[in-house]
C-alpha positions in Angstrom: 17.9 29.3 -3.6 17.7 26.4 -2.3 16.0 23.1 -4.0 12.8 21.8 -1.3 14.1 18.7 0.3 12.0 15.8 -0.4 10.3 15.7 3.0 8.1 18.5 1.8 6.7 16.0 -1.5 6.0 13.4 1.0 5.5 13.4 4.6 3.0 16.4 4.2 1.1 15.0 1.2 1.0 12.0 2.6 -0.4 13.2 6.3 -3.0 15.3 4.6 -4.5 11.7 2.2 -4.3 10.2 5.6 -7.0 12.8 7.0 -8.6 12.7 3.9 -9.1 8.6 3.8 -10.4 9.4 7.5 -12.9 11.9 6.5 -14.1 9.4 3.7 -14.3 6.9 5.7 -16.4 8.8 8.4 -18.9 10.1 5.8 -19.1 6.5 4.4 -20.4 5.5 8.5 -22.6 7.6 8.2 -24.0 6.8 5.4 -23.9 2.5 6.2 -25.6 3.6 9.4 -28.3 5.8 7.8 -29.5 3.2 5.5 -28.8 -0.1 7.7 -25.4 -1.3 5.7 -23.1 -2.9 8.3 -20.1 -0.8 8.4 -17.9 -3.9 9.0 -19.0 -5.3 5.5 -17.6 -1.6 4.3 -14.3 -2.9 5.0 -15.1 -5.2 2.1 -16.5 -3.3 -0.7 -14.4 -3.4 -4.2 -14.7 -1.4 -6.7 -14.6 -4.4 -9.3 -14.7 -8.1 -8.5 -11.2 -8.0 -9.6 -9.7 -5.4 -7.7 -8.8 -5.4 -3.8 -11.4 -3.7 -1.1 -11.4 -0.5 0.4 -9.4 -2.0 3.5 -6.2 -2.9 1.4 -6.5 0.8 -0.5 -6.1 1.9 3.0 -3.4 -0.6 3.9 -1.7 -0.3 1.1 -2.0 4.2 1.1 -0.2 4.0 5.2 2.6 0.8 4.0 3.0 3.2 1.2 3.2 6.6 3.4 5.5 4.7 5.9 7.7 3.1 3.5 8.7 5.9 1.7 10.4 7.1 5.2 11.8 3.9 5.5 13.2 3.9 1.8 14.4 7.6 1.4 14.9 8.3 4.8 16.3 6.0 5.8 14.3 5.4 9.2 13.3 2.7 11.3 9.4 2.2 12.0 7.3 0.2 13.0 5.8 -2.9 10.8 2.1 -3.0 10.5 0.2 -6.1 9.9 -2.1 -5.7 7.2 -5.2 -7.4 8.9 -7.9 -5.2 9.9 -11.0 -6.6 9.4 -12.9 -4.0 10.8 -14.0 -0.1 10.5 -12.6 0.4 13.7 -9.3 -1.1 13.0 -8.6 1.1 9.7 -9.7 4.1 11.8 -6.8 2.8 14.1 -4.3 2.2 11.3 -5.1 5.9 9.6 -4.6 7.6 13.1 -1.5 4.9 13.4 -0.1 6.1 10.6 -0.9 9.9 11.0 1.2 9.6 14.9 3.7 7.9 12.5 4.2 10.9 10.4 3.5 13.6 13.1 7.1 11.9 14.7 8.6 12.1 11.5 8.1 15.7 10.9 8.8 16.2 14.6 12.2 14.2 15.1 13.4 13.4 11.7 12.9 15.9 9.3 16.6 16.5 8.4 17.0 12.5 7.6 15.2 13.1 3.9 17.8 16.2 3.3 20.5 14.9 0.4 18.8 11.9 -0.1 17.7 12.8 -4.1 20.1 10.8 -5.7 20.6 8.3 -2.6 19.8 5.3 -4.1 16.0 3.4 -3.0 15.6 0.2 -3.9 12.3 -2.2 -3.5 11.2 -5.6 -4.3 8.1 -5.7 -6.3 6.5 -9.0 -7.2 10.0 -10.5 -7.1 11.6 -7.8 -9.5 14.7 -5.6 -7.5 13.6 -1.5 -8.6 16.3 0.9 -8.5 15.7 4.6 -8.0 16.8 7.7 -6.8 15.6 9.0 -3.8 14.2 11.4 -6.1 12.9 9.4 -8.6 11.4 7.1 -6.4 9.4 10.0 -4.9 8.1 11.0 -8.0 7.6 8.0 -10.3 6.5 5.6 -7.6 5.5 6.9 -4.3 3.1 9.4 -4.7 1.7 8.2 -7.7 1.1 5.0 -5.8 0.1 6.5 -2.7 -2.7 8.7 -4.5 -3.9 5.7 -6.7 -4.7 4.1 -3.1 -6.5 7.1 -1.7 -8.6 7.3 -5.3 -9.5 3.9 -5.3 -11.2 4.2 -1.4 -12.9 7.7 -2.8 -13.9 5.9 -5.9 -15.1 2.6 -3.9 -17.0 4.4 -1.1 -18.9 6.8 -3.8 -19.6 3.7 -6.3 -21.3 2.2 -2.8 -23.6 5.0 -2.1 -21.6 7.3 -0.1 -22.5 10.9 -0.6 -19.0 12.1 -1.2 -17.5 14.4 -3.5 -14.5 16.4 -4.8 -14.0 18.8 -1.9 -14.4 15.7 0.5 -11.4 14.6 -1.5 -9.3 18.2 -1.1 -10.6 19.1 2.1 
């Protein structure tokens, strides 16, 4: 039998957090609109002083998403500038980065085939990381990618929004 590539741990996983961070972020309008919050200040909110807002959890969930194609992939696409400022511009970086993925699954598949022990590295803060294609996957990617997706749940709810678990799995 053979093992699942690792396309099927990412691309998938990471297309569906995308829809769910949009979905979120809708019910989040909603709510700003319903009780006179300006939904560009949502872009904004933290969930502690010390923490970055809900636009770099969103940032940070599609840089994540797209570099993980990138890194075990090995595929070319696009940079993103991480400067939206406004509700409308992370609606336009989700559905960026959902298009992203959609030509991904469409047109390069295949490229993420093999690449488990293909070797990933990354800069972090300085610092060279070395993985496998496989163990980047697991011990970096998708953790990091679903620690960004939390944090916008956990910042919109902390904020008001009337959002719960199956907003989070739906």
């Amino acid at each position: 039998m053979a093992s699942p590539v690792l396309f099927d741990f990412t691309v998938p996983l990471f297309r569906k957090g995308m829809r769910t961070l949009k979905h979120i972020l809708q019910k989040g309008e909603a709510y700003a609109k319903e009780n006179g919050i300006s939904t560009n200040d949502m872009v904004n909110w933290k969930l502690a002083e010390d923490m970055k807002p809900l636009s770099f959890q969103i940032q940070t969930a599609s840089n994540t998403s797209k570099m993980t194609c990138v890194r075990v992939a090995k595929l070319e696409l696009p940079v993103m500038d991480d400067n939206e400022a406004t509700l409308e511009d992370l609606y336009k970086r989700i559905d960026t980065t959902i298009a992203l993925l959609d030509d991904v699954e469409a047109k390069h598949k295949t490229a993420f085939e093999g690449q488990e022990t293909a070797e990933v590295v990354m800069q972090t803060r300085g610092t060279e990381r070395k993985f496998t294609g496989q163990s980047y996957v697991q011990t970096f990617a998708v953790p990091n990618f679903y620690f960004h997706v939390t944090t916008a749940y956990a910042i919109l709810r902390n904020n008001g929004v009337p959002i719960g678990k199956m907003d989070y799995l739906a």
